[in-house]
N, C-alpha and C positions, 0 to 999 in steps of 0.2 A: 659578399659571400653568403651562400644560403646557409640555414640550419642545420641541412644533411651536408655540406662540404665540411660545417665545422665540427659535424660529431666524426668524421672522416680523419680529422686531425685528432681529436682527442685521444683516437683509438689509435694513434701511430705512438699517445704514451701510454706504457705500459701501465694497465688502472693498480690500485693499491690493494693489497686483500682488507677490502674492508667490512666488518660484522655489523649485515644489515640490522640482524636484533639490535644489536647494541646504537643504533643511528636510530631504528624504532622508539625504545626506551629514550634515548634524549629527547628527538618530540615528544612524547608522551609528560616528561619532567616539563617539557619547558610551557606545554599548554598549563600544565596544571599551576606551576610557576604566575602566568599571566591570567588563569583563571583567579590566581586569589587577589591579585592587584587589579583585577577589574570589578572585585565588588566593591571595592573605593571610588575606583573610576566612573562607575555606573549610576553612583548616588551625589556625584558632586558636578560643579561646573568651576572658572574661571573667569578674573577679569576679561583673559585676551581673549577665549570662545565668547564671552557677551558682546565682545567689541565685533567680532566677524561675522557673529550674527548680523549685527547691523550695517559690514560692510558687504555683506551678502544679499542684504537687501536693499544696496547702491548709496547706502548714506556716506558723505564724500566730505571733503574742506576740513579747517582747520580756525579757530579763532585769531584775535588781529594777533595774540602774543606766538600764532603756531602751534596751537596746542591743538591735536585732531579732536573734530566734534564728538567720534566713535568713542574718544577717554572723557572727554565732558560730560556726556550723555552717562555711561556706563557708574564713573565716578559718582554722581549727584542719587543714585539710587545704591550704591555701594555706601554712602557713607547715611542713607535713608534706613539701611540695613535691611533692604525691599527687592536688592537683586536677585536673592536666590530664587526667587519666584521666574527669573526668564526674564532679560530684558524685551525678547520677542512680546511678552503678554504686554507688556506696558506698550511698546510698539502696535498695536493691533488692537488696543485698546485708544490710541490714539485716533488710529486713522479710522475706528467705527464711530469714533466722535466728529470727524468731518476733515481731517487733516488730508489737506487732497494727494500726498504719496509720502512715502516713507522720509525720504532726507525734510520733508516740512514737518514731519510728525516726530522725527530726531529732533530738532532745532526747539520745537517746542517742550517737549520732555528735558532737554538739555539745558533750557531757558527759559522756559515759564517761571511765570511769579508763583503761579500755586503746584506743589509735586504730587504726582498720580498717588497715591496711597494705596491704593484698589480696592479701597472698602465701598465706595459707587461707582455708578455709570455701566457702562458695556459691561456684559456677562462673559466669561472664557468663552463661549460660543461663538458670541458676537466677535470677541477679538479675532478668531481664528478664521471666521469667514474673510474677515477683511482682511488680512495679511495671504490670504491665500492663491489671488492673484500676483502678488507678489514673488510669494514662496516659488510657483510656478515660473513666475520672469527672473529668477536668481539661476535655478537649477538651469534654466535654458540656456540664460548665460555662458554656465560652465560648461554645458554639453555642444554648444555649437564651437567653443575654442577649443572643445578635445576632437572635432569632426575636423576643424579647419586644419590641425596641429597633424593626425591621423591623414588625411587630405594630401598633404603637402609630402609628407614622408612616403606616403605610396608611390607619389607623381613624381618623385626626387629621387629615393634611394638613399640609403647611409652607405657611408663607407664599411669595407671590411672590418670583420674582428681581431685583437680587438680595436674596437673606436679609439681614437688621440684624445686624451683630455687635455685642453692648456688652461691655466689660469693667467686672468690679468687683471688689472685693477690697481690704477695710478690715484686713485682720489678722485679722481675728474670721470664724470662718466663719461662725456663725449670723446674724449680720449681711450678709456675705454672700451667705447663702440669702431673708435679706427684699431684697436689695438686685436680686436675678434675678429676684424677684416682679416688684419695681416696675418692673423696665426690659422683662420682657414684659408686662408690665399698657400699656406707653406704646411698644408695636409691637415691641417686639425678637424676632428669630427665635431668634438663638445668644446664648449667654449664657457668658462665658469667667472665671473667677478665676483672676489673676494669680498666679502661684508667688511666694512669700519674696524678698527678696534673695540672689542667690546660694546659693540651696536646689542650684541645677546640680550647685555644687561640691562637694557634702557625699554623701559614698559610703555613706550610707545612707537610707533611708524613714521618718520619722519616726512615730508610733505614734499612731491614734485622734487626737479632735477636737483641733483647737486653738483659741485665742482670742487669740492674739499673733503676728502676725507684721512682716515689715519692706519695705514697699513694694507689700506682698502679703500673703499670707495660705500658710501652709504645704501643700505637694500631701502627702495622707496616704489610704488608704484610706475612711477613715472622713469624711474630710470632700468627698471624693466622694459617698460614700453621702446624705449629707444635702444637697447643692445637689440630688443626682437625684430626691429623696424631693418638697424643694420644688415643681423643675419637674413634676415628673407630677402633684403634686396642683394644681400653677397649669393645668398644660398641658387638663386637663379644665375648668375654668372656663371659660377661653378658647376652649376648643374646636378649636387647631392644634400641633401636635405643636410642644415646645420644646428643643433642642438645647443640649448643654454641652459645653464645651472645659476642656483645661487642657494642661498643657506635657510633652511625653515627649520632655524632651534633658535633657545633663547625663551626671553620671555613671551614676544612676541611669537611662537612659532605657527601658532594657527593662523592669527590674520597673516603673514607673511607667504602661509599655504595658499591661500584663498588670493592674494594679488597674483603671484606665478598663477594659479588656474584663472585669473581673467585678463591676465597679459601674456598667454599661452607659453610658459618657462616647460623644458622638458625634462628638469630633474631638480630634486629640490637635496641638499643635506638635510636628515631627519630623522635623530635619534637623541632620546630623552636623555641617555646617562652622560650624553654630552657636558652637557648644561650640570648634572647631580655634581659631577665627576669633576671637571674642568673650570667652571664658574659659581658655585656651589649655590646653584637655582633649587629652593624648596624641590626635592622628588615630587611629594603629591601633586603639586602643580604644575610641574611640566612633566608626569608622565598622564597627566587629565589632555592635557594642550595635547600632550602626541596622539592620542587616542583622536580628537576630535580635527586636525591639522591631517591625519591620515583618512580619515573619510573623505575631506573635502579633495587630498590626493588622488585617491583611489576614483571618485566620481570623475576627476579629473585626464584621469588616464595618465599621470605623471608617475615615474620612478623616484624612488627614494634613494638615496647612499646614506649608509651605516656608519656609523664610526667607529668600527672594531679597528681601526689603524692607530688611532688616538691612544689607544691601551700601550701601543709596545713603543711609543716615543719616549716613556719613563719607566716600563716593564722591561725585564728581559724576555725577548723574542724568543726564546728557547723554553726558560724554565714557567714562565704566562702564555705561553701557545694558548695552553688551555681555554685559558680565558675569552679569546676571541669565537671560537669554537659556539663557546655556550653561551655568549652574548648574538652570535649569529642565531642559534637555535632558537633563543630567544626572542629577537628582533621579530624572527619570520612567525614567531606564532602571536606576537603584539598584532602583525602586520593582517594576519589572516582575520584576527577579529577584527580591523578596521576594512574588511573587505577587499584587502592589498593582495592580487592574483601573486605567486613567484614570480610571473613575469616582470613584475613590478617592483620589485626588491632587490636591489644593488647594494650587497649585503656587499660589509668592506674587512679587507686584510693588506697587510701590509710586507714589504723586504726589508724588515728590520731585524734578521740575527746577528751578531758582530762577525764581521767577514773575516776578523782571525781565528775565529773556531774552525778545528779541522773539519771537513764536510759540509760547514755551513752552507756553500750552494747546495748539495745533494737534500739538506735538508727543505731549505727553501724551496726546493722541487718537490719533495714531500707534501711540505704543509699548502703549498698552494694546488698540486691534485687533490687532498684531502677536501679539500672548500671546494671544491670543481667538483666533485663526485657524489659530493653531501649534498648538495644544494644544485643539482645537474639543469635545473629549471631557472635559475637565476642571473641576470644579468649582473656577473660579482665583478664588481670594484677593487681594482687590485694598484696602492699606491707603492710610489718610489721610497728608496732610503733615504732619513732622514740624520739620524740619530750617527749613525756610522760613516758620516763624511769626515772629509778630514780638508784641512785648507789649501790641500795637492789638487789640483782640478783635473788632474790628468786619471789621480785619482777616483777622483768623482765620478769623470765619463764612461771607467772600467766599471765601477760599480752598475751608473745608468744602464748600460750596455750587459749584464748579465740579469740585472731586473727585464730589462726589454722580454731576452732570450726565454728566463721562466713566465714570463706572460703570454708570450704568444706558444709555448710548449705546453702547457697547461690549458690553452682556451682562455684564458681571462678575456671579460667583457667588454669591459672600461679600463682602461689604464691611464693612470695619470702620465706624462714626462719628467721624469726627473729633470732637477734643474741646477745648473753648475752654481748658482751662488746658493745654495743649501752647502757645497765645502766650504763657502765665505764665511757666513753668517752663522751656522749650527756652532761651530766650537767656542762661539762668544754667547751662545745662549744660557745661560745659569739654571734654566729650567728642564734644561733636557740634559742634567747631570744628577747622575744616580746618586740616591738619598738612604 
């Protein structure tokens, strides 16, 4: 479906009278908002941007116990109390001393007997000449897998709007990878694996494939590598380009940005209040990691999804609408100072009013025009009910089935599938009952 068919549908619903001043004024609030969290942002750095730095400039492996060289290296001038200077400088200070490429000039920083201090040797000059061939084979990197990713989707095509989301994620990535088969084999556009249990928390990237994980399946380079192997050899079968997601929040969210942009993923989760909100991740430091995880995005040509659905899984849908609203206003003007187009923002809301409020569908049509209208440029991300299943599955599917209906009445971009074991599993969840 082109762009003009689907502004063709939009206009078959009736728009909402809505006061453009008043949508002016909230961006206006929500730049200023992100203006003053970026003079924090501005002046500081992070473990996990030190770490991507140097996995941006290809430094790879892990010590005999698995420990990645990226936290060794980083760590050993972390506790020098010598990182905030850039682990880049000490990196470029290395290789002007004769270390013949970056991962040998990691290894040595990480493992030498004596630690750079930076009171001699190469001048800042010097460092930077020499990382600069470098700096140029990193960026290339990324730009030739968002040409090849670009490439393929011209030569393919997506499906119509909006796109199927499914998720899978058995623990097993190869499993996994048959399981992304079979869900674009049975129309799926986007294909997402689930991250671990609380992988968020864990201040490093785990190494090469797994086969074990816990409610998910572990996010690791390599098992990127092989869901995207699967989809491009399904995506030719089928004959429509297939898209893969996985999570870049957490502690980790920047390097995680940065493996998706060189194992060409085409949509990352990636929003800081995640983490504030949900795993209670220091704000300063992961709303520093969003800032710097969103450059590498945006360079990248990847979409991001929001987490404004998160909010009404323990909010009331009704009386915290608001909230989603002005965390989307929000998101987008984060997004703009990381260079992130609209295009590029899968800004997220959710069908979670309680379906025994009178009108509650009519509203749901409301609030989901509302974010369609606001944000007319954005690929929004529009998930299923969660919170409001019940252990009836017949249930369930009436619910599935009228979220469908306001997604594709609305224009939604992205739609997840609801899924019948969310009436199984939601009324035994103690976390999703109101406090």
């Amino acid at each position: 479906m082109t762009r003009a068919q689907s502004n063709d549908r939009l206009r078959a619903v009736h728009p909402l009278p809505i006061d453009t001043g008043a949508v002016a004024e909230c961006r206006a609030l929500a730049a200023r908002i992100a203006g003053g969290v970026h003079r924090f942002i501005d002046a500081h750095s992070t473990v996990s941007i030190e770490r991507t730095v140097l996995r941006a400039y290809g430094v790879d492996g892990t010590d005999p116990d698995g420990v990645p060289l990226v936290n060794t290296c980083v760590d050993r001038f972390l506790q020098a109390g010598t990182i905030g200077r850039g682990i880049a400088t000490f990196l470029g200070r290395a290789l002007a001393r004769g270390a013949p490429n970056p991962q040998l000039a990691a290894e040595e920083l990480a493992y030498g007997s004596a630690l750079d201090d930076g009171a001699d040797g190469p001048s800042a000059a010097d460092a930077a000449a020499a990382l600069a061939p470098h700096t140029r084979a990193a960026l290339e990197r990324i730009d030739r897998m968002r040409e090849k990713r670009e490439s393929d989707r011209a030569r393919l095509g997506t499906g119509p709007h909006p796109w199927k989301y499914v998720i899978v994620a058995t623990g097993n990535i190869y499993d996994d990878a048959d399981q992304a088969r079979a869900a674009a084999q049975a129309g799926a556009d986007i294909i997402a694996v689930i991250r671990s249990t609380a992988q968020s928390l864990i201040d490093y990237v785990p190494y090469g494939a797994t086969t074990e994980g816990f409610g998910g399946t572990w996010a690791t380079q390599e098992n990127f590598k092989i869901v995207r192997a699967a989809l491009d050899d399904e995506q030719e079968r089928l004959g429509r380009y297939l898209q893969q997601v996985n999570y870049s929040s957490g502690l980790c969210m920047p390097e995680i940005a940065y493996l998706a942009a060189a194992e060409r993923l085409d949509m990352l989760l990636n929003d800081a209040m995640y983490g504030i909100l949900f795993r209670d991740i220091n704000p300063r430091r992961t709303l520093c990691d969003q800032y710097f995880s969103r450059r590498v995005i945006a360079r990248a040509g990847i979409t991001i999804n929001t987490g404004e659905d998160n909010y009404l899984t323990t909010a009331d849908a009704v009386e915290k609408a608001h909230t989603v609203i002005a965390s989307q206003f929000i998101n987008e003007a984060f997004g703009h100072r990381a260079g992130l187009p609209d295009e590029l923002m899968g800004l997220g809301h959710a069908f979670e009013i309680d379906k025994s409020i009178e009108d509650s569908f009519l509203m749901e049509i409301a609030q989901a025009q509302l974010v369609r209208q606001v944000f007319a440029k954005h690929p929004i991300k529009w998930m299923p009910a969660t919170k409001h299943k019940s252990g009836d599955i017949f249930w369930s599917h009436r619910v599935d089935g009228l979220f469908d209906l306001v997604g594709v009445a609305t224009d939604q971009s992205i739609e997840l599938l609801g899924m019948m074991t969310e009436s199984i599993h939601t009324p035994l969840l103690q976390d999703r009952f109101p406090r």
